[in-house]
C-alpha positions in Angstrom: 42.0 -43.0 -11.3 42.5 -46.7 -10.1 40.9 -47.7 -6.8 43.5 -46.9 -3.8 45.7 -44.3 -6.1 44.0 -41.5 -4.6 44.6 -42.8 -1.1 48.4 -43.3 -2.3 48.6 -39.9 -3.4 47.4 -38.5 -0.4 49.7 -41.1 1.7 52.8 -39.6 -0.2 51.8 -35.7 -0.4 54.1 -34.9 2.6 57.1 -36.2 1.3 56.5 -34.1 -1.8 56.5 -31.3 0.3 59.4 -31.4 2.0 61.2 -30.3 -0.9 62.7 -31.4 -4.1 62.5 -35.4 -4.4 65.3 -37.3 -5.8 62.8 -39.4 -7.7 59.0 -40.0 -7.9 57.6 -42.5 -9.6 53.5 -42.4 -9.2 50.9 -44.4 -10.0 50.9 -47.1 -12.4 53.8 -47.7 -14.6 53.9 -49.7 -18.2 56.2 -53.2 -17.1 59.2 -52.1 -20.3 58.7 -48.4 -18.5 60.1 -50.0 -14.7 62.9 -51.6 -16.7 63.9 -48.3 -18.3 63.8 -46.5 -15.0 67.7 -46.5 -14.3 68.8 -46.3 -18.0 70.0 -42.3 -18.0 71.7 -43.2 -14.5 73.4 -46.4 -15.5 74.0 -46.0 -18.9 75.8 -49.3 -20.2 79.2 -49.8 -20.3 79.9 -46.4 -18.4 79.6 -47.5 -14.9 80.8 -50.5 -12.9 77.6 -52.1 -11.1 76.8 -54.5 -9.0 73.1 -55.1 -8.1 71.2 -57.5 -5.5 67.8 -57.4 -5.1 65.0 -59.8 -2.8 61.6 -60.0 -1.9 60.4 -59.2 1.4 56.8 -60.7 2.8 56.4 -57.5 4.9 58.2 -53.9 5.6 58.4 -53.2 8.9 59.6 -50.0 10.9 62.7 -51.5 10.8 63.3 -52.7 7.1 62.7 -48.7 6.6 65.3 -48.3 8.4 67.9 -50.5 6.8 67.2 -49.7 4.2 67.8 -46.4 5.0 71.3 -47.2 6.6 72.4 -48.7 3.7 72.0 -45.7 1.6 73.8 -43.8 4.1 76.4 -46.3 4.2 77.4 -46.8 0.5 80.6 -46.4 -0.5 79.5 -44.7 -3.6 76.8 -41.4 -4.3 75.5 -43.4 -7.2 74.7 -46.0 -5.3 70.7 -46.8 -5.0 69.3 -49.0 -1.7 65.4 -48.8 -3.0 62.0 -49.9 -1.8 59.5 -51.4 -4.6 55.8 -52.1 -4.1 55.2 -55.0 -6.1 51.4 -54.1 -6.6 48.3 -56.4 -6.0 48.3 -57.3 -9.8 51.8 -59.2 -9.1 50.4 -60.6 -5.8 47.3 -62.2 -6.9 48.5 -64.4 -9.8 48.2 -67.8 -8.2 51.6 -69.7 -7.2 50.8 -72.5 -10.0 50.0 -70.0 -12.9 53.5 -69.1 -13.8 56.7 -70.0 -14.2 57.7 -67.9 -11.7 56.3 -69.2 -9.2 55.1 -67.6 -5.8 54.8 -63.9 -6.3 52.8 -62.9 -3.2 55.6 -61.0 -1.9 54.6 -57.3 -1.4 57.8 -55.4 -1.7 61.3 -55.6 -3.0 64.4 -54.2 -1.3 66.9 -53.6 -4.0 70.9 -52.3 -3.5 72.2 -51.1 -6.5 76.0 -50.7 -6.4 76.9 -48.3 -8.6 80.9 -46.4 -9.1 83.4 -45.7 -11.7 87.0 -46.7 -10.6 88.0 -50.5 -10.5 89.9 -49.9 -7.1 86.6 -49.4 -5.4 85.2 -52.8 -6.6 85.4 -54.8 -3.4 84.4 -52.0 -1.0 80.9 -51.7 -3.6 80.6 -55.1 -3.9 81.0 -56.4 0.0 78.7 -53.4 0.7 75.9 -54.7 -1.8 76.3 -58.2 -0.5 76.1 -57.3 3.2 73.2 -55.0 2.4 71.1 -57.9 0.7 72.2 -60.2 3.4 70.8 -57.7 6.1 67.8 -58.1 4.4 67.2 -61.4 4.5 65.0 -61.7 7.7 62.3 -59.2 6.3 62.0 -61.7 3.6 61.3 -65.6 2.4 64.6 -67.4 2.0 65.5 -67.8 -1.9 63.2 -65.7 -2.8 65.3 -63.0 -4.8 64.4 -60.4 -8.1 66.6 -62.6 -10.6 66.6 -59.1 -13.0 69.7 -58.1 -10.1 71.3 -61.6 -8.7 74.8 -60.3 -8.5 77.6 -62.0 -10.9 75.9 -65.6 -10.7 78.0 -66.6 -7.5 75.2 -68.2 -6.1 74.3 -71.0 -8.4 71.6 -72.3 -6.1 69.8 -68.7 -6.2 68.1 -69.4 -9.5 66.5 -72.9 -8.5 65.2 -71.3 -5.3 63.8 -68.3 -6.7 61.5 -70.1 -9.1 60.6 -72.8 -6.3 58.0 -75.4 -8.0 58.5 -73.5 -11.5 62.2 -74.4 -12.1 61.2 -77.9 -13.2 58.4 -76.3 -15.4 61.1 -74.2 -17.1 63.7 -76.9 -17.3 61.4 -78.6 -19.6 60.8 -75.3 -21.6 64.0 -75.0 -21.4 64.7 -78.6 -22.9 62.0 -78.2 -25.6 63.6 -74.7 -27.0 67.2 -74.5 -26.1 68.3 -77.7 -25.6 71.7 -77.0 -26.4 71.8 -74.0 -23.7 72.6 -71.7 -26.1 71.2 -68.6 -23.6 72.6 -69.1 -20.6 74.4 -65.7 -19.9 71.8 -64.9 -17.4 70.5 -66.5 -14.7 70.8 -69.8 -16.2 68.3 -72.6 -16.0 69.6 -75.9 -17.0 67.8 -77.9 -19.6 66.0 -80.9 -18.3 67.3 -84.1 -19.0 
């Protein structure tokens, strides 16, 4: 057992007794294993999502209970407004090692709007927006999970995420795709 799991478990034994969970995910999780995690719930092309997600420095009381709030809130039962610990492997990779930049945030808040009818587009998507913007105080500005930006409407969010590293990854950018050939993501410009 890893140093601190046991502690964990014993942390989260009385919320597995109150009953049947919704989901449990512990201990340590395989990276591809976290990205498979909403596959059987979102399976592509068969729901209409829209998914925000941003790193918090601390969760307080009170980001618990936004967070909480939200859920209660949603517009739509498949709707997800989820807490990640981001693990001390995460946290302790220096700023400068990656192109990712600063990855000492602790947690995640993620809100995960997801529905089946067009109609209920806005009322999903101005929830999942006013959800991440509620958010915003428990965490460092720009600092957002790039995996669930949105649609791209904030063309600033990418630059900020990264911080220092977006120049780093221009010029990776530049040396491999200099013709922006993948840029249906979160798109980082080639340097010039």
């Amino acid at each position: 057992m890893v140093p601190g799991q046991a502690a964990a478990a014993e942390l989260a034994r009385p919320l597995q007794e109150l009953g049947t969970l919704v989901t449990d995910f512990p201990g340590r999780m395989p990276y591809a294993e976290v990205q498979r995690l909403f596959d059987a719930r979102t399976p592509f092309g068969t729901r209409r999502c829209y998914w925000k997600a941003r790193y918090l420095t601390e969760l307080p009381d009170a980001m618990i209970d936004l967070a909480i709030g939200n859920a209660w809130s949603a517009p739509s039962p498949a709707t997800i407004s989820s807490l990640w610990n981001m693990g001390r492997a995460v946290r302790d990779v220096p700023a400068g090692e990656t192109a990712s930049g600063d990855r000492s945030m602790g947690w995640m808040y993620s809100v995960d709007g997801v529905w089946e009818d067009p109609a209920e587009d806005a009322a999903n998507i101005d929830w999942a927006r006013d959800a991440w913007a509620a958010a915003e105080r428990f965490g460092r500005a720009g600092r957002a999970y790039l995996n669930f930006p949105g649609h791209g409407e904030d063309a600033a969010l990418t630059r900020t995420a990264f911080g220092a590293g977006d120049d780093r990854l221009a010029r990776v950018k530049a040396a491999y795709d200099a013709g922006n050939m993948f840029r249906f993501n979160q798109n980082i410009l080639p340097a010039s």
